[in-house]
N, C-alpha and C positions, 0 to 999 in steps of 0.2 A: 504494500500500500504506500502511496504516494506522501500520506502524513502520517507519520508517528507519534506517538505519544510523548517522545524524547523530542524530536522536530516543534510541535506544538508547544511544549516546556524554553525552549532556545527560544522561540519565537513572544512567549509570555519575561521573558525574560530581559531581553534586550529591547521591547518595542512597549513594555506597561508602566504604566505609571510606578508604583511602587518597584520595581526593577526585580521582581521574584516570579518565581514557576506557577507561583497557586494566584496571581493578579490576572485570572481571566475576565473580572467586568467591567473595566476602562475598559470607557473608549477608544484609545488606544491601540490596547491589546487587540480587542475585537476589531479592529479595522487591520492591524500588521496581519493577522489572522486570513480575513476575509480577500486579504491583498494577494496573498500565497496563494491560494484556493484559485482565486479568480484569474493569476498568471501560470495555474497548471491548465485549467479547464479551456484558458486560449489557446495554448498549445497543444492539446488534446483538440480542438475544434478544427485548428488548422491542417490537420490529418484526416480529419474524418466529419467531412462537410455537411453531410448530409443528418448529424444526429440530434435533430432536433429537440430532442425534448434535456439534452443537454444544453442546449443551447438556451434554453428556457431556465434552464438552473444557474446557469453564470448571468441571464438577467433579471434572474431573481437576487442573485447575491452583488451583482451590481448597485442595484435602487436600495439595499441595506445598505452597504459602504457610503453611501451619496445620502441615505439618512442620519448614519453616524457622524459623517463628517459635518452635516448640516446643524446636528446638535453643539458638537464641539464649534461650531461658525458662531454662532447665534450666545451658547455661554461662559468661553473663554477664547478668546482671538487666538491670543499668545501658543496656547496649546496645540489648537489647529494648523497653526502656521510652522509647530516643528513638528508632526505628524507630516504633514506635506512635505515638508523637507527631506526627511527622516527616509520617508519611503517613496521618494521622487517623485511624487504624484501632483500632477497640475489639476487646475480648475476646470 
């Protein structure tokens, strides 16, 4: 499998707020999270064009990332803008 339980831990780690394994509910984390996910499932898409209902699942986890980041927008700037940074992600 593509995500590991250890991968997941690296990823709560270096991308949460509290900077530990067990900070899976920032925002943060759930967006470096959703970030991974959504750069395997493109490159999964780009092989195999035709799998639609895949395709419905990275834009379902799309409009979550875009709702997370929109919270983080709207109640701490500062945060948002090293989220962005953080994991190269433009507007």
């Amino acid at each position: 499998m593509y995500l590991t339980s250890d991968k997941k831990e690296e990823l709560f780690e270096n991308h949460g707020r509290l900077k530990s394994k067990n900070d899976t509910g920032s925002p943060e984390s759930q967006i470096a999270l959703f970030t991974f996910r959504i750069n395997h499932l493109t490159l999964h898409l780009k092989s195999n064009k035709k799998d639609h209902s895949t395709r419905r699942g990275l834009m379902k986890m799309v409009g979550k990332r875009r709702r997370l980041l929109d919270y983080l927008y709207k109640n701490d700037i500062e945060r948002y803008r090293a989220v962005i940074a953080e994991l190269n992600l433009r507007k």
